[in-house]
DSSP file (Angstrom, degrees, kcal/mol; ACC not computed):
  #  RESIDUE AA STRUCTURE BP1 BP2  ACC     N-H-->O    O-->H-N    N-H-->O    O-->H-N    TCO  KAPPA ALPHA  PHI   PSI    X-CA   Y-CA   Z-CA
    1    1 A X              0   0    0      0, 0.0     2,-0.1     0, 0.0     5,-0.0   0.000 360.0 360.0 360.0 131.7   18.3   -5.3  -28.6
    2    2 A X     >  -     0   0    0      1,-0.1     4,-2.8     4,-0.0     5,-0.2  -0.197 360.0-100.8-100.2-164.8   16.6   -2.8  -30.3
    3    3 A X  H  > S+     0   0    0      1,-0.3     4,-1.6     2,-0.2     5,-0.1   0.948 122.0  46.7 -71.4 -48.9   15.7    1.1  -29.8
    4    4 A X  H  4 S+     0   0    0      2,-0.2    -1,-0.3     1,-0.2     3,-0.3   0.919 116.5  45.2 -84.4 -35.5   12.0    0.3  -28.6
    5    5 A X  H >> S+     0   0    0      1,-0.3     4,-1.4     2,-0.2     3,-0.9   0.917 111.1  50.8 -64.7 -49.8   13.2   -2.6  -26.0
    6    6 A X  H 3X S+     0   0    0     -4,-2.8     4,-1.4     1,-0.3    -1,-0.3   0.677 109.3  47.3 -94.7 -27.4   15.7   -0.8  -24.7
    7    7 A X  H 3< S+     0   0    0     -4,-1.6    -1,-0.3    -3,-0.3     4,-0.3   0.240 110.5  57.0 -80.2   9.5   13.6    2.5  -23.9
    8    8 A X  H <> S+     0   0    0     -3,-0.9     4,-0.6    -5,-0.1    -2,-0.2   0.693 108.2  45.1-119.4 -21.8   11.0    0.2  -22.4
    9    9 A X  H  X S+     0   0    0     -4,-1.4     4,-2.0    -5,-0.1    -2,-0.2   0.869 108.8  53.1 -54.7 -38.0   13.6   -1.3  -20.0
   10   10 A X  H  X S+     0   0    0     -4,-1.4     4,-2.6     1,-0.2     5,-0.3   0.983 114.7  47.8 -89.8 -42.9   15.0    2.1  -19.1
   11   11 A X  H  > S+     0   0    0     -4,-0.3     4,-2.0     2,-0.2    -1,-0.2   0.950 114.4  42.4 -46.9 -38.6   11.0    3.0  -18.2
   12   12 A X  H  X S+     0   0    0     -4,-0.6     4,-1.4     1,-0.2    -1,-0.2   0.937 116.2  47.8 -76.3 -41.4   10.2    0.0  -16.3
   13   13 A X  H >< S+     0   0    0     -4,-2.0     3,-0.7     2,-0.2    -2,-0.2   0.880 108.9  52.7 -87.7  -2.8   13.3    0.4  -14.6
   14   14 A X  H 3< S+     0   0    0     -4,-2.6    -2,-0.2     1,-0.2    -1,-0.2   0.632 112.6  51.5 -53.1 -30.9   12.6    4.2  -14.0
   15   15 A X  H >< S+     0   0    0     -4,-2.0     3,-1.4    -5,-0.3    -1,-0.2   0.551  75.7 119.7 -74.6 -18.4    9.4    2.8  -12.5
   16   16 A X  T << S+     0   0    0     -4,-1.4     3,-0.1    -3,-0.7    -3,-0.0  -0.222  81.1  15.4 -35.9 121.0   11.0    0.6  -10.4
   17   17 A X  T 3  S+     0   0    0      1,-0.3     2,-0.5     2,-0.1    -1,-0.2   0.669 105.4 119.3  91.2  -1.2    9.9    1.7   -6.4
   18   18 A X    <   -     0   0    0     -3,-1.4    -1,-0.3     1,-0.1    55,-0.2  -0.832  68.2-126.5-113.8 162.3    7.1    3.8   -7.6
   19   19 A X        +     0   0    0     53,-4.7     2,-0.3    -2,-0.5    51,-0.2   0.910  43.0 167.2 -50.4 -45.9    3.4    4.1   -7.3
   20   20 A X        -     0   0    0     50,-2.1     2,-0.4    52,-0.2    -1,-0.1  -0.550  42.6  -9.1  62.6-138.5    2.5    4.1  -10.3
   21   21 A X        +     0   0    0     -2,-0.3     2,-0.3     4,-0.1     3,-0.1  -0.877  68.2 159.6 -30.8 105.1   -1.4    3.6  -12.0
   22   22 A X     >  -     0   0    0     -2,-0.4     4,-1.3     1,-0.0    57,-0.0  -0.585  53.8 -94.9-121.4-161.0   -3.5    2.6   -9.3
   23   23 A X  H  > S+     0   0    0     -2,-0.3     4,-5.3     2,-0.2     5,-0.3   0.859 128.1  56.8 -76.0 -41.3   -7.9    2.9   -9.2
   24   24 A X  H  > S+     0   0    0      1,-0.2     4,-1.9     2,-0.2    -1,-0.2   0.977 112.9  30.7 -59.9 -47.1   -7.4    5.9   -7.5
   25   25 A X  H  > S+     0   0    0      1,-0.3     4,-0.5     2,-0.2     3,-0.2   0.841 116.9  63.0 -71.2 -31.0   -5.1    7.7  -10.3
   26   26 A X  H >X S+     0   0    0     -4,-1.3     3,-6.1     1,-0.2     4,-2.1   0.994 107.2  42.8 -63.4 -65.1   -7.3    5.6  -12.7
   27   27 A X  H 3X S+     0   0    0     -4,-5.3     4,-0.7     1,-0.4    -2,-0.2   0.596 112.5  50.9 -89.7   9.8  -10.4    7.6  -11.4
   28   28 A X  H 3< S+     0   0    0     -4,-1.9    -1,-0.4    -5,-0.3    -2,-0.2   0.336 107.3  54.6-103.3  14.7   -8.9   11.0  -11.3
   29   29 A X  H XX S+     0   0    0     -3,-6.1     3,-5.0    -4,-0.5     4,-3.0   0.769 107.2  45.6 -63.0 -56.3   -7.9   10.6  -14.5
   30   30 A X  H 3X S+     0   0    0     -4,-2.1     4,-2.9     1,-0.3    -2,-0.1   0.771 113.5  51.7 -43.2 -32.7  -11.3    9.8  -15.8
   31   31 A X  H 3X S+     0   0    0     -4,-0.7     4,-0.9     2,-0.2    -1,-0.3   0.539 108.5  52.1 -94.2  11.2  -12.5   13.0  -13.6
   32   32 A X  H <> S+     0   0    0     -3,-5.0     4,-2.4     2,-0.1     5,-0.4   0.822 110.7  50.1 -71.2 -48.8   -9.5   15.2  -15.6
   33   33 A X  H  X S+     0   0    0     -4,-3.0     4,-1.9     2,-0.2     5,-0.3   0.961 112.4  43.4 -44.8 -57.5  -11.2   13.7  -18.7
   34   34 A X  H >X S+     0   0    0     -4,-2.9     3,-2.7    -5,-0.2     4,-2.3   0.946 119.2  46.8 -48.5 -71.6  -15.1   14.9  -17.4
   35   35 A X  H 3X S+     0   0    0     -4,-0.9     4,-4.1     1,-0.2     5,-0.5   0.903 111.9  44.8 -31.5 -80.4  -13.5   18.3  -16.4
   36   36 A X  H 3X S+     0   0    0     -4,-2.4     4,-0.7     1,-0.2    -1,-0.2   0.784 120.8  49.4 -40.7 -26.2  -11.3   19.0  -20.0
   37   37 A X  H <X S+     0   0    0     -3,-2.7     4,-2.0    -4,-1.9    -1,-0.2   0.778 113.3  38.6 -87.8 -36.1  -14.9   17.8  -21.5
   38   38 A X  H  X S+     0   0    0     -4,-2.3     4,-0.7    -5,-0.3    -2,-0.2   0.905 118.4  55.6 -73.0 -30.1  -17.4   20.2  -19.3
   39   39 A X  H  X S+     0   0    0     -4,-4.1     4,-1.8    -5,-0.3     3,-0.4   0.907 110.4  42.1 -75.2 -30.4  -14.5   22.8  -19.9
   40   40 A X  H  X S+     0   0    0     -4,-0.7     4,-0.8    -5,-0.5    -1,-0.2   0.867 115.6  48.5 -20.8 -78.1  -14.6   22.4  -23.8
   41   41 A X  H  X S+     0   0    0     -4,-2.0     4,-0.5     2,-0.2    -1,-0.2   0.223 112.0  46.0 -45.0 -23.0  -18.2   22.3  -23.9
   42   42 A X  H  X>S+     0   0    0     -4,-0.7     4,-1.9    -3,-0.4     5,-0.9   0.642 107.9  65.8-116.7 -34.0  -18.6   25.6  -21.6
   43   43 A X  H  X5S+     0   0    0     -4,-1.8     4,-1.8     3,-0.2     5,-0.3   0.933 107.7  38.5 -38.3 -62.3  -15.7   27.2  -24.0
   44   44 A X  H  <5S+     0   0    0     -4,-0.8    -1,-0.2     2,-0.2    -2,-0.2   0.622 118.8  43.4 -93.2 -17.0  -17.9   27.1  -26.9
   45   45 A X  H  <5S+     0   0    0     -4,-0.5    -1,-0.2     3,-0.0    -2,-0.2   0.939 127.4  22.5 -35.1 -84.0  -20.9   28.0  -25.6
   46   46 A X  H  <5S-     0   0    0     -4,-1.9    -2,-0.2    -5,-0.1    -3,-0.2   0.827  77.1-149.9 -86.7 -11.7  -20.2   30.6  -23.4
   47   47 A X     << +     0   0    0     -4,-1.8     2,-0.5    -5,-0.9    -4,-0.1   0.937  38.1 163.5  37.0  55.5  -16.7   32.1  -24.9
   48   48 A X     >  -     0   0    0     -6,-0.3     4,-1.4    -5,-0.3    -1,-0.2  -0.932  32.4-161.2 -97.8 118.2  -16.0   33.1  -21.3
   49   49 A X  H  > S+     0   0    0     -2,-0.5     4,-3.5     2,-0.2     5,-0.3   0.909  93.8  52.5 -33.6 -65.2  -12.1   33.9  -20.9
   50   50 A X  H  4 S+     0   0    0      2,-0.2    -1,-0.1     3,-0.2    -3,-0.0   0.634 100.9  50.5 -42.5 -50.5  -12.8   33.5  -17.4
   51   51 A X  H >> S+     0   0    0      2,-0.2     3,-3.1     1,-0.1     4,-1.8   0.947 114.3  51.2 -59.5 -75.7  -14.5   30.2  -17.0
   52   52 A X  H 3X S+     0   0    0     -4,-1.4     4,-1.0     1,-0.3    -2,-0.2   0.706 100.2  50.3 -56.9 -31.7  -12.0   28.8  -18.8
   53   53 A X  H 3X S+     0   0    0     -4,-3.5     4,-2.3     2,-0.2    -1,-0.3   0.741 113.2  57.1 -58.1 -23.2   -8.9   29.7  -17.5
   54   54 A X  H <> S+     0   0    0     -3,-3.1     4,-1.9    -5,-0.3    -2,-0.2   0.946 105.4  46.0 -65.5 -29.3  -10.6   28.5  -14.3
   55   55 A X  H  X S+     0   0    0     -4,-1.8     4,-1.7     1,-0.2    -2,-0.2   0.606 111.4  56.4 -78.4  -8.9  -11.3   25.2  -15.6
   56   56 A X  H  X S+     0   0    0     -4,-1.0     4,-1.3    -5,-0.3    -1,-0.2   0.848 105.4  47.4 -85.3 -51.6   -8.0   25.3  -16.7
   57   57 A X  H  X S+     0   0    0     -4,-2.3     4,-1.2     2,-0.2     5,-0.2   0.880 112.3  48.8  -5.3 -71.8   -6.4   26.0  -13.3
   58   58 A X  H >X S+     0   0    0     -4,-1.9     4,-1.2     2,-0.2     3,-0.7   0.878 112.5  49.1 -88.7 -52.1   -8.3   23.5  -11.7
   59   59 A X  H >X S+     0   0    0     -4,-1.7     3,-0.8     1,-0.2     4,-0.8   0.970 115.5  50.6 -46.8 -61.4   -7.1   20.6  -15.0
   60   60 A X  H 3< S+     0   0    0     -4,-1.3     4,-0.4     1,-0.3    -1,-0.2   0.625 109.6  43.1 -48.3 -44.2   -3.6   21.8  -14.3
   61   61 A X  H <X S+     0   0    0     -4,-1.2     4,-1.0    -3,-0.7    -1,-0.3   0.482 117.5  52.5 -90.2 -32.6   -3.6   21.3  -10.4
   62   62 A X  H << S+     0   0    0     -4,-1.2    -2,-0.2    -3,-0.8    -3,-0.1   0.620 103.7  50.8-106.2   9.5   -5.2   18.2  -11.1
   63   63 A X  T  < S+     0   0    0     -4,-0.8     4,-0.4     2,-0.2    -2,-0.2   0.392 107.9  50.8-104.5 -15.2   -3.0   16.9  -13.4
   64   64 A X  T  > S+     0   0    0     -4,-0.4     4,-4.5     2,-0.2     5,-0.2   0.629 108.7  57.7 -58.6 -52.9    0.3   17.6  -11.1
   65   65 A X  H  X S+     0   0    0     -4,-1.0     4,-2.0     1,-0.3     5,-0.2   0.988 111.7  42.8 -60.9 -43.2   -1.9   15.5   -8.0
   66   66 A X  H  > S+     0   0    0      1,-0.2     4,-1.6     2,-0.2     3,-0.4   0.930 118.7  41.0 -82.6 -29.5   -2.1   12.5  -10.4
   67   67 A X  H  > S+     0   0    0     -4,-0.4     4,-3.3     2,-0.3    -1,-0.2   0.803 116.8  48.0 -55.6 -44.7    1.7   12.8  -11.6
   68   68 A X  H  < S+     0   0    0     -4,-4.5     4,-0.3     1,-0.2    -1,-0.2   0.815 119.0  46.1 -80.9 -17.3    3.1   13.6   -7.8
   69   69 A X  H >< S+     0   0    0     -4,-2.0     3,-0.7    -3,-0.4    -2,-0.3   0.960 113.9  48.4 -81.9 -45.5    0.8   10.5   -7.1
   70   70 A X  H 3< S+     0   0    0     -4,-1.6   -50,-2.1     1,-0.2    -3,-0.2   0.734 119.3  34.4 -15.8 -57.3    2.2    8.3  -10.2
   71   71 A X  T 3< S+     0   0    0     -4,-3.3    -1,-0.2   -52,-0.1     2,-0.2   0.022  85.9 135.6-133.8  53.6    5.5    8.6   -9.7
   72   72 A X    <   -     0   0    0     -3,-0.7   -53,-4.7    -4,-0.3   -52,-0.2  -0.622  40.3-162.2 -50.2 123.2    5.8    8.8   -5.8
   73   73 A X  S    S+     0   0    0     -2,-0.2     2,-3.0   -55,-0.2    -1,-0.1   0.473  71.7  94.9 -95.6  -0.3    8.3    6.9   -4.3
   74   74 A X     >  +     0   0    0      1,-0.2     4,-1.4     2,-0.1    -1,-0.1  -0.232  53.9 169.1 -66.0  65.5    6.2    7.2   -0.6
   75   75 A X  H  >  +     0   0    0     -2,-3.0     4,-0.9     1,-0.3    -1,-0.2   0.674  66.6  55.0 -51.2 -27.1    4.4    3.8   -1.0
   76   76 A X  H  > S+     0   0    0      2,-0.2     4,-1.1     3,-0.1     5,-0.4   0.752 115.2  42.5 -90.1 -44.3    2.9    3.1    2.2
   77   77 A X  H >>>S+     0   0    0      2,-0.2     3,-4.0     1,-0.2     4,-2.8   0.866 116.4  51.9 -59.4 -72.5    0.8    7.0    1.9
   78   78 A X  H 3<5S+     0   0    0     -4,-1.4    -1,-0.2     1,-0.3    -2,-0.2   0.731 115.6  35.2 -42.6 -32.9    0.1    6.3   -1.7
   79   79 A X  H 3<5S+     0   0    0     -4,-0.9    -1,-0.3     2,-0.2    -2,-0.2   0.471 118.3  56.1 -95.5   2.0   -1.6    2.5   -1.1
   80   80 A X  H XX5S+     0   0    0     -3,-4.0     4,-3.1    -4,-1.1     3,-1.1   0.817 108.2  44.0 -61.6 -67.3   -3.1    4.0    2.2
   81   81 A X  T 3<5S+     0   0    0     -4,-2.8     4,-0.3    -5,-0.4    -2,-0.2   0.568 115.4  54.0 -69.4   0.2   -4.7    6.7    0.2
   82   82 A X  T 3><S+     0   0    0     -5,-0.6     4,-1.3     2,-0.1    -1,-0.2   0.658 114.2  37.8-107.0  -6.6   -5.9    3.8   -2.7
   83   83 A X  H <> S+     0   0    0     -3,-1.1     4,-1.1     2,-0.2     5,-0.2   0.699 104.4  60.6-113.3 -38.9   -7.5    1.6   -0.5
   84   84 A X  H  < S+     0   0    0     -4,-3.1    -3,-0.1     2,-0.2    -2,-0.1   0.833 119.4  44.6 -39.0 -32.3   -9.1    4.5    1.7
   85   85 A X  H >> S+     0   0    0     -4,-0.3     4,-1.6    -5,-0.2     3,-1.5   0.984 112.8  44.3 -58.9 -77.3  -10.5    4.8   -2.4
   86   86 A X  H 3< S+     0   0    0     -4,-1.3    -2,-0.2     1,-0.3    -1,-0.1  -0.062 114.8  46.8 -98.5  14.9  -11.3    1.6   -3.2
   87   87 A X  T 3X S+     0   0    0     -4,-1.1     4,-0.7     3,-0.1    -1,-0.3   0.128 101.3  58.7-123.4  38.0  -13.0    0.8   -0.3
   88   88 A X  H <> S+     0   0    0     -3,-1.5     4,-0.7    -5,-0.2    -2,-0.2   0.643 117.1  47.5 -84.2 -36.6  -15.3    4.2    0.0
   89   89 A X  H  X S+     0   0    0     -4,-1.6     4,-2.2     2,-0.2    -3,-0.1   0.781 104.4  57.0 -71.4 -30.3  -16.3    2.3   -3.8
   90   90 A X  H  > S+     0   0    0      2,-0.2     4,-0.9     1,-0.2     5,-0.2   0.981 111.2  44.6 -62.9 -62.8  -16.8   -1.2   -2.4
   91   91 A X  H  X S+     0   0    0     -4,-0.7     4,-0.9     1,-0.3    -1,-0.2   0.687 112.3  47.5 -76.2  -5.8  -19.3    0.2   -0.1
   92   92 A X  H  X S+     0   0    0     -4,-0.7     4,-1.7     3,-0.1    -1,-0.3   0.847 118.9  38.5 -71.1 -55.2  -21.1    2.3   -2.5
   93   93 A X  H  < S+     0   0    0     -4,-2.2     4,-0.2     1,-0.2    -2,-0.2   0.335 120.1  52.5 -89.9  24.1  -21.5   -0.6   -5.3
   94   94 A X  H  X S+     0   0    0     -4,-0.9     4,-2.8     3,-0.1    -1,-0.2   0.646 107.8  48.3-103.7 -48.2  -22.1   -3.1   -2.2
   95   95 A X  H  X S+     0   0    0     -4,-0.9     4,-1.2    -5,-0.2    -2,-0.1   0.937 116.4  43.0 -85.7 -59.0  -24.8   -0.9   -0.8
   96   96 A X  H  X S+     0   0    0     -4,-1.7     4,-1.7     1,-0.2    -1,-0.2   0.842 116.0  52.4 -44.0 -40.6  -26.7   -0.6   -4.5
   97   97 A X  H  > S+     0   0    0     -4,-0.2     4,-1.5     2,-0.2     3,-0.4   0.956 109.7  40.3 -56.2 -73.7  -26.0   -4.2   -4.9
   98   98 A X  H >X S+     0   0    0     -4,-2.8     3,-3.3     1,-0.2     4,-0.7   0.930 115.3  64.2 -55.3 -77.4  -27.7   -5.8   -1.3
   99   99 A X  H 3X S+     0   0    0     -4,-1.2     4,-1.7     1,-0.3    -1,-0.2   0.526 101.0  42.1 -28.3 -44.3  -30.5   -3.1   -2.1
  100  100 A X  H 3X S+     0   0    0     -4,-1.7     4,-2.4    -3,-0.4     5,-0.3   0.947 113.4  55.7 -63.5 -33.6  -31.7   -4.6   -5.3
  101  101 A X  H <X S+     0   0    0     -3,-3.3     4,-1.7    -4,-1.5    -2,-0.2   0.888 109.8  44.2 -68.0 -35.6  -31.6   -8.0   -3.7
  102  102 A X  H  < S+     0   0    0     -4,-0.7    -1,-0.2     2,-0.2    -2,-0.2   0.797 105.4  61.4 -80.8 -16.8  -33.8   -6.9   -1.0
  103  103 A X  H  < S+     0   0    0     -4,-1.7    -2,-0.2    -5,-0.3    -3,-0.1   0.913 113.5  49.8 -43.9 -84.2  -36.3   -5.0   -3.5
  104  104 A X  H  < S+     0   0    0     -4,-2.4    -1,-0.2     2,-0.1    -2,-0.2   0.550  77.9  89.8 -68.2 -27.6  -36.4   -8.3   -4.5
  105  105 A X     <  -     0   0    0     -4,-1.7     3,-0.0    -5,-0.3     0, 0.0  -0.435  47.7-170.1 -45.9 137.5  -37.0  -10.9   -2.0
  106  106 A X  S    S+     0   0    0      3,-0.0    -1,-0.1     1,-0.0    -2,-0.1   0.034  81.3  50.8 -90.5  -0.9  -40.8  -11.5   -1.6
  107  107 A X  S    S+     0   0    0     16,-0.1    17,-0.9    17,-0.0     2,-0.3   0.132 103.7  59.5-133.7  34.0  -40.8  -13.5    1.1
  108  108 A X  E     -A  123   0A   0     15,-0.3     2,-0.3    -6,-0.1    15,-0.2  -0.932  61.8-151.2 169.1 117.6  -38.7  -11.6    3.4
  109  109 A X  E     -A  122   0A   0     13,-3.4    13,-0.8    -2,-0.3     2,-0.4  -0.984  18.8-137.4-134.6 134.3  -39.1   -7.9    4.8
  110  110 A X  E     -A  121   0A   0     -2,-0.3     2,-0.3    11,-0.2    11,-0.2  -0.572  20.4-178.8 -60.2 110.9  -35.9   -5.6    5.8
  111  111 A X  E     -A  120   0A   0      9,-2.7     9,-2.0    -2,-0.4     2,-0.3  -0.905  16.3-153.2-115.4 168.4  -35.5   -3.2    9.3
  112  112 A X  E     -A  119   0A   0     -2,-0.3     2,-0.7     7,-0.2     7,-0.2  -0.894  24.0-110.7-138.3 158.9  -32.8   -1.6    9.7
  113  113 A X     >  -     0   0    0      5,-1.6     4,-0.9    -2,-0.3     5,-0.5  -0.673  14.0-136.8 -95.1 130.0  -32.0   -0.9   13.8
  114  114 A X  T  4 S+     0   0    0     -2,-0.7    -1,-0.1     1,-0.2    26,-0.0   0.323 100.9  41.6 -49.9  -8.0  -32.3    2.9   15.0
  115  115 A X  T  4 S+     0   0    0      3,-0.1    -1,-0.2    23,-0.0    -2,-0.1   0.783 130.1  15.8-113.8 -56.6  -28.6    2.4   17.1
  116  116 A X  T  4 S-     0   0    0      2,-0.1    -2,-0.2    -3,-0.1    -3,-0.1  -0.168  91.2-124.6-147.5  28.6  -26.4    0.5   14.9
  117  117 A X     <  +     0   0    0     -4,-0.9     2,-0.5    -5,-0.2    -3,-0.1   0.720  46.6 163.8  34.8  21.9  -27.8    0.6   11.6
  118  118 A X        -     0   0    0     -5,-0.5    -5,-1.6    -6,-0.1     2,-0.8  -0.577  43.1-136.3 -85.7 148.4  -28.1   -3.0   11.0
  119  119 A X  E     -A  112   0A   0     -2,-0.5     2,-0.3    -7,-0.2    -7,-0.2  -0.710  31.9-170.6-104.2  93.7  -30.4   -4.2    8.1
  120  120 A X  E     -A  111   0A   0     -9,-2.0    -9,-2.7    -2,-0.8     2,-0.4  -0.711  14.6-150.6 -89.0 134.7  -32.4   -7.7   10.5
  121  121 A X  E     +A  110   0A   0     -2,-0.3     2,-0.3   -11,-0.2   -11,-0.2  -0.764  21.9 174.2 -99.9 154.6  -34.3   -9.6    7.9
  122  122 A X  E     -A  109   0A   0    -13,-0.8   -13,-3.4    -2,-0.4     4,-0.1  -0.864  34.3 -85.8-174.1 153.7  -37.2  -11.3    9.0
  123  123 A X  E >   -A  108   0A   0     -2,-0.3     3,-0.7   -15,-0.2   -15,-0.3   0.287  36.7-116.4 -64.9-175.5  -40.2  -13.3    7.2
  124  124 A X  T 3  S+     0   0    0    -17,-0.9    -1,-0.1     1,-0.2   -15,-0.1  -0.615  95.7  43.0 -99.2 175.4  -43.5  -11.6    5.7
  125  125 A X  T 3  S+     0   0    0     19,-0.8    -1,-0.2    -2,-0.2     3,-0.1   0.567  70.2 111.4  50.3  19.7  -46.8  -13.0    7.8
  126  126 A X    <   -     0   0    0     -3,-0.7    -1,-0.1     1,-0.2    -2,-0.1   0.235  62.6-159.7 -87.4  20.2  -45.6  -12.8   11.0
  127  127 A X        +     0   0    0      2,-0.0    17,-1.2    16,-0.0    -1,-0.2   0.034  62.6   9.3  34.7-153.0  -48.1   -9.9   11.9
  128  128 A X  E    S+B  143   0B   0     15,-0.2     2,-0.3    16,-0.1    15,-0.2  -0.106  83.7 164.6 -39.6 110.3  -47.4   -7.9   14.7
  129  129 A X  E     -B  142   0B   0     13,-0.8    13,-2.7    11,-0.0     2,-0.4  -0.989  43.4-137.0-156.8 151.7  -43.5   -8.6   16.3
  130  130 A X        -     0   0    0     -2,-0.3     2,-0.7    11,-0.2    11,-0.2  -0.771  30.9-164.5-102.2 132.1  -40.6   -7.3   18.6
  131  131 A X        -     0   0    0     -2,-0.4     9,-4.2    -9,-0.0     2,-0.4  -0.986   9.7-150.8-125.1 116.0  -37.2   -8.0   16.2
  132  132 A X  B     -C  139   0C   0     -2,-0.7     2,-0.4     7,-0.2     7,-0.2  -0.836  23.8-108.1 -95.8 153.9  -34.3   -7.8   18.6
  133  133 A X     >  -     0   0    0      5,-3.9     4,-0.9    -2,-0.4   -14,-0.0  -0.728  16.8-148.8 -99.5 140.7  -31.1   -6.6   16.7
  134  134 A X  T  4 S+     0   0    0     -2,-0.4    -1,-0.1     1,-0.2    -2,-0.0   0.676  95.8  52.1 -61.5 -44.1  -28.5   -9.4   16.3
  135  135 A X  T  4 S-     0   0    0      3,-0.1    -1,-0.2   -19,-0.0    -2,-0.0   0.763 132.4  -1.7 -84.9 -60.8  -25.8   -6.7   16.5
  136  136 A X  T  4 S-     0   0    0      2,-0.2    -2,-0.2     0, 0.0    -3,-0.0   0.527  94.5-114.9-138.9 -12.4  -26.4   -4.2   19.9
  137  137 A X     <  +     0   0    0     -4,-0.9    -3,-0.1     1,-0.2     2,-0.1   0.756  59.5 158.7  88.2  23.6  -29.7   -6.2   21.1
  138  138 A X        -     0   0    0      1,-0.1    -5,-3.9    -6,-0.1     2,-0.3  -0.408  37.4-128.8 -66.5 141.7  -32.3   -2.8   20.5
  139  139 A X  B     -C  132   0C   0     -7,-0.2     2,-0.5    -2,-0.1    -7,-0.2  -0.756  24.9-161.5 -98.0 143.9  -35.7   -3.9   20.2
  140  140 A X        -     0   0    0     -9,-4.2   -11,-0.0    -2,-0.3    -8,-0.0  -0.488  10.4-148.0-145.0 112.7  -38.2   -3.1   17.3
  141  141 A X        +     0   0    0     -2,-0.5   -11,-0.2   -11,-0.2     2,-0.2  -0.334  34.6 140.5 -63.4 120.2  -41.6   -3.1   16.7
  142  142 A X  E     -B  129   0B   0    -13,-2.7   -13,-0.8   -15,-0.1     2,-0.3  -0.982  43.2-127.4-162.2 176.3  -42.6   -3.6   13.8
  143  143 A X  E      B  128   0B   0     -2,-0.2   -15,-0.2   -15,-0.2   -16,-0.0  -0.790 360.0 360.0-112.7 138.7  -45.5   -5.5   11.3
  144  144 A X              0   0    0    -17,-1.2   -19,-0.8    -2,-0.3    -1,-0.2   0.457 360.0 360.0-125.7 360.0  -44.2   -7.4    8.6
């Protein structure tokens, strides 16, 4: 077995029982990257001491959160706090998603109910109409 195998067993088994990489650490790396790039960029511009040692603080502090999250053996916090993530994202590229799809129906006009925020479809050229909501049973007037 050679030198590279055997240091990639002792990692894996060092990883054994930890969090590891997940979407959350994925996307606070990516916002260490933005940060280390705006702090760069504001270095050579403004050749503030100040700024940068803040942004530098703030890298530092956020580069410890993704490590103590990485190699956490607390599993149940750490996949609590990744799905608390990754679905705060679901409903964000979910929400963007139905929206273009109602943009686009033509035949088909969207309300959305003043108590329980449910989005009731109903067709275009029905004039004047009472839409009761499917949901909490609020009425609404409206012309479609």
């Amino acid at each position: 077995m050679g030198i590279f195998q055997r240091m990639r067993n002792g990692a894996a088994q060092f990883m054994y029982g930890r969090n590891g990489m997940d979407q959350l650490n994925r996307a606070l790396f990516y916002a260490y990257l933005g940060l280390w790039l705006v702090e760069i960029t504001l270095n050579v511009l403004l050749k503030n001491h100040l700024v940068t040692s803040i942004f530098e603080g703030m890298l530092f502090v956020l580069m410890i959160y993704i490590f103590a999250r990485m190699f956490s053996k607390n599993l149940y916090k750490r996949r609590a706090e990744n799905q608390r993530w990754v679905n705060f994202t679901w409903r964000i590229k979910s929400g963007r998603r139905n929206a273009a799809a109602r943009r686009a129906d033509r035949e088909h006009r969207y309300f959305t109910c003043k108590n329980c925020k449910t989005i009731c479809r109903v067709p275009i050229g029905k004039g004047r109409i009472v839409i009761t909501c499917p949901k909490c049973g609020a009425q609404i007037q409206a012309k479609t």
